[in-house]
C-alpha positions in Angstrom: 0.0 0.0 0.0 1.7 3.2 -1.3 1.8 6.2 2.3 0.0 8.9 2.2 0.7 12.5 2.7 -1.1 15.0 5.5 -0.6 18.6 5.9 -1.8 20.2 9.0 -3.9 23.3 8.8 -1.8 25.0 11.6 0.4 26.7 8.6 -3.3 28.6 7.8 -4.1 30.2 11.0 -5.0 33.5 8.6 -7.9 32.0 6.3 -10.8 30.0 8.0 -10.4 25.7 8.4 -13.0 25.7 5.2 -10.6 27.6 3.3 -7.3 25.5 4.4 -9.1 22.5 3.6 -9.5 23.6 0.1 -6.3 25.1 -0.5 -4.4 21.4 1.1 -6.4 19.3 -1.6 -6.0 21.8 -4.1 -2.6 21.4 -3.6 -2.3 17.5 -3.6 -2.5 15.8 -0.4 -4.6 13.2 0.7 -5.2 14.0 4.0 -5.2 17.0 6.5 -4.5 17.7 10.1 -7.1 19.9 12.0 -6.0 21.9 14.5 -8.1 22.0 17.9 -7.4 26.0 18.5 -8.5 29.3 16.9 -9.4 29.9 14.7 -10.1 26.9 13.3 -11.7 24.0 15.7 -11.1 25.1 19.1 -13.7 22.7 20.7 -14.9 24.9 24.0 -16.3 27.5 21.3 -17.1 24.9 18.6 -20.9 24.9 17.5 -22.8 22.1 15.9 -23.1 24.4 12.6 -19.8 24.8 12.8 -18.4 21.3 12.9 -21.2 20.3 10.0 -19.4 22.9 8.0 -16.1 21.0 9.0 -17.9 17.9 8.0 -19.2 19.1 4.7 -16.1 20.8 3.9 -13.8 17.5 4.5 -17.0 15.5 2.3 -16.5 18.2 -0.7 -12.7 17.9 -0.6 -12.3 14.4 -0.7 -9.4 14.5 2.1 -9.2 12.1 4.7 -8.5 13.7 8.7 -5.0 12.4 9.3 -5.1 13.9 12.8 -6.5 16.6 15.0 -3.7 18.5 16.7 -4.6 19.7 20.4 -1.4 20.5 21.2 -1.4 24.0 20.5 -3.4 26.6 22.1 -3.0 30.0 21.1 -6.8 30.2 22.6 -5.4 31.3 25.9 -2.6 33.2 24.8 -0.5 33.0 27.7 2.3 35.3 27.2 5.1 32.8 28.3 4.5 30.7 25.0 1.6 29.7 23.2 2.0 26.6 21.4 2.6 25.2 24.9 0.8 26.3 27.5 -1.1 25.5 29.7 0.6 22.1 30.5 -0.1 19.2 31.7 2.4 19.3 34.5 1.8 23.2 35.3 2.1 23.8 39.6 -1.5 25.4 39.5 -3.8 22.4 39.0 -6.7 25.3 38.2 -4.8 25.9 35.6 -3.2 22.5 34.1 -7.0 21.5 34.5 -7.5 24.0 31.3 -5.4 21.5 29.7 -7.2 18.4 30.9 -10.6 19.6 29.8 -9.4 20.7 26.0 -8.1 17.5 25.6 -11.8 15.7 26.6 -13.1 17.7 24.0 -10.8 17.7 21.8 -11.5 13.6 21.8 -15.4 14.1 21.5 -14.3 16.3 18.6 -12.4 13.7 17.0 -15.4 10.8 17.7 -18.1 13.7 15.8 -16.2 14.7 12.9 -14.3 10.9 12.2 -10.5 11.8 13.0 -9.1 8.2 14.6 -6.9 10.1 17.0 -5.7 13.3 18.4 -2.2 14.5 19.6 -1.1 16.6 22.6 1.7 18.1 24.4 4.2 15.5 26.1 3.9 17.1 29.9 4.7 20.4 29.5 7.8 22.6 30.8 9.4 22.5 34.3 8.5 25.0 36.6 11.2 26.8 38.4 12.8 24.1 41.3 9.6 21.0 39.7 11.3 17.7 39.9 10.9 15.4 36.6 9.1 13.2 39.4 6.6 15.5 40.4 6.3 16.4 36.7 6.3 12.8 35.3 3.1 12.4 38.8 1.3 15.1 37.8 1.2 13.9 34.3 0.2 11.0 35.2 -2.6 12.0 37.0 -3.8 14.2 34.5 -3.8 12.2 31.2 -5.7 9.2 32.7 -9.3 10.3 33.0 -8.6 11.6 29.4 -7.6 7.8 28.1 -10.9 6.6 29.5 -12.6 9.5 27.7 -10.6 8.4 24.7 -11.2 4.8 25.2 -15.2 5.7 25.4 -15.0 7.9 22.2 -13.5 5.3 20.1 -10.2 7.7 19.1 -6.4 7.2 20.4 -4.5 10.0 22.8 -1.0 10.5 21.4 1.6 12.1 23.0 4.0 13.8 21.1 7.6 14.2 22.5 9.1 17.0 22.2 12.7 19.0 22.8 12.2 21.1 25.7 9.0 19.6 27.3 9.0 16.6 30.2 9.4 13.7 27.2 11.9 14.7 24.9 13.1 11.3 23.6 11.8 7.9 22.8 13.2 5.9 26.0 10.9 8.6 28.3 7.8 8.0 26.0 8.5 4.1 26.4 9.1 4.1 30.6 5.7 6.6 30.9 3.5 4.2 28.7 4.4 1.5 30.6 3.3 3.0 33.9 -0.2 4.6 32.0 -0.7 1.1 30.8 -3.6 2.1 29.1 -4.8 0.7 25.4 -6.0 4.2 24.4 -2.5 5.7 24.4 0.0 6.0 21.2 2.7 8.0 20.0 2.8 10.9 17.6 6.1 10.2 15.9 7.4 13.8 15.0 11.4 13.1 13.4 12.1 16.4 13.5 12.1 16.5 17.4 13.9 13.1 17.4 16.2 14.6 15.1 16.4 17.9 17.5 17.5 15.4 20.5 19.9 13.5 18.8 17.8 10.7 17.9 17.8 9.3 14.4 14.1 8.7 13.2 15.0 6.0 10.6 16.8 3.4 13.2 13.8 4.5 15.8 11.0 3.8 13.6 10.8 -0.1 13.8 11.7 0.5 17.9 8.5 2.6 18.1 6.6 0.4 15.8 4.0 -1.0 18.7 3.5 2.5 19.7 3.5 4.8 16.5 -0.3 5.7 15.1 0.7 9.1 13.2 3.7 10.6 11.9 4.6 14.5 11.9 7.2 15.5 9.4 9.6 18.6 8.8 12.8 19.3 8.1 16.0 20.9 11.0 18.5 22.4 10.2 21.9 20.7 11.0 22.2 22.8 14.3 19.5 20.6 15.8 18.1 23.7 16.3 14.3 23.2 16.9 12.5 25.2 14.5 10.4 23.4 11.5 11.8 24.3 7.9 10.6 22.9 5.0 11.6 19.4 3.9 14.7 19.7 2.0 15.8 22.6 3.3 17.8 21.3 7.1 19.4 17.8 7.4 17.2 15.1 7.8 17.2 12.1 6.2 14.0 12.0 4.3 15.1 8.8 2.7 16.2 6.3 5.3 12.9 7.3 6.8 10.6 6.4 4.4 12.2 3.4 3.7 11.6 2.3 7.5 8.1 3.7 7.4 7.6 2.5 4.4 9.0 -1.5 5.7 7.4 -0.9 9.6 4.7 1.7 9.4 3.3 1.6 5.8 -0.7 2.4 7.3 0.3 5.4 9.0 -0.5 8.5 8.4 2.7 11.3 7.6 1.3 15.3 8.2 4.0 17.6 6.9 3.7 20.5 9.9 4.9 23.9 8.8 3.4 26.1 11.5 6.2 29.0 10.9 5.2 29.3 7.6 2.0 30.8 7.7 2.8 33.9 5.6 3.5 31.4 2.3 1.4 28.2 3.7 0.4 27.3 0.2 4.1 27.9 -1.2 4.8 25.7 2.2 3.3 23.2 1.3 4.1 22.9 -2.5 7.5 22.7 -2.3 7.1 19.9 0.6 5.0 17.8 -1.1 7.0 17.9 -4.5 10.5 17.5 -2.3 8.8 14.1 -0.1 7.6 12.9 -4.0 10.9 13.2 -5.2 12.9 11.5 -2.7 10.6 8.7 -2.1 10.5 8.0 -5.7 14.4 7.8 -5.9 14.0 5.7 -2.7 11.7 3.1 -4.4 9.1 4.3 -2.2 5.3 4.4 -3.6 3.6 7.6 -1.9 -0.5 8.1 -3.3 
């Protein structure tokens, strides 16, 4: 079965989600990633005309929802950062419990409009003197009541590591699944931020096979510098790791997730879809 391409509407935060929709399948890909957050399908403010237009709008495009992304929230707009915030493992559980309840809906979003799973932050950042254990506890706490929320709705939880936040690497994804224990749980596989610790996504791919539903894709530059460029344009081998998606993974979805580009999304996501074609053909790799 040849993989299929994603791109997630988080690059078109300027035009509506009816709009991005278009614009993604005019553009080529199969499949899209909705993002969970203004101004697009931020589920606290999300009516029932609304997600019918979602519906209708996904139905005229022909595209297939790879994903719903509620990691971001730029809803709140907390001034620290606001891709990330607020965490899971935030001190103020008033606060964290912002988090907690986005992710239920975002999961009762994903049952009503037919998305299979949704991702969300790994943790969160460590408050000033937080220990990883009473980071890694909180977490814990947290997520669970949202796996049986997931389990209930039918759709997967994924967490997504990432550089920076309490799970940064593959090993601290494994040793907290084990302790969650719970069949609702997977893994967002994003190689750039395995790329950004040190990790090499190719040789991790088949290690991550039990728990990988969804792949994110992007290119870093060769600093390891975390910031999402467009494939083709940093150091990653897009190759090798289509070749071990393409051997492991082949049913999973890949979203190419360009975020920083939404001044040129369209131009974004041209020239990634056309570089991914390229090298996978030269790899022997069939992509629809």
């Amino acid at each position: 079965m040849p993989l299929q391409l994603a791109f997630s509407s988080n690059a078109y935060l300027d035009v509506p989600i009816e709009q991005a929709i278009e614009r993604i399948a005019g553009i080529g890909y199969k499949g899209i990633e909705l993002l969970a957050d203004v101004p697009h399908a931020w589920p606290a403010g999300l009516l029932e005309v609304q997600k019918e237009a979602i519906r209708q709008a996904i139905a005229r495009s022909g595209l297939a929802i790879s994903n719903i992304n509620a990691f971001m929230m730029n809803a709140i707009a907390d001034p620290r950062q606001p891709y990330w915030h607020p965490g899971w493992t935030d001190p103020d559980p008033h606060y964290r419990a912002i988090r907690r309840e986005h992710t239920k809906r975002a999961l009762k979003l994903a049952a009503e409009i037919g998305a299979a799973q949704i991702s969300t932050e790994p943790g969160g950042e460590l408050a000033v003197g937080q220990s990883r254990k009473n980071a890694t506890d909180i977490f814990y706490d947290e997520i669970l009541p949202c796996l049986d929320v997931a389990a209930k709705c039918g759709v997967t939880l994924m967490i997504e590591p990432e550089p920076g936040l309490l799970i940064e690497k593959f090993a601290q994804y494994l040793e907290f699944a084990e302790r969650v224990n719970h069949p609702a749980l997977g893994l967002n596989f994003d190689i750039g931020h395995a790329f950004c610790v040190g990790e090499d996504p190719a040789e991790w791919v088949p290690r991550m096979q039990p728990h990988t539903r969804h792949y994110h894709f992007e290119d870093i530059a060769s600093s390891r510098v975390h910031h999402h460029l467009v494939p083709g344009e940093g150091a990653i081998d897009f190759a090798g790791v289509f070749q071990a998606i393409a051997q492991h993974t082949p049913d999973t979805w890949i979203t190419v997730e360009l975020y920083p580009y939404r001044e040129k999304p369209d131009e974004a996501a041209q020239a990634a879809r056309a570089y991914l074609l390229a090298i996978a053909r030269q790899s022997g790799v069939e992509i629809d």
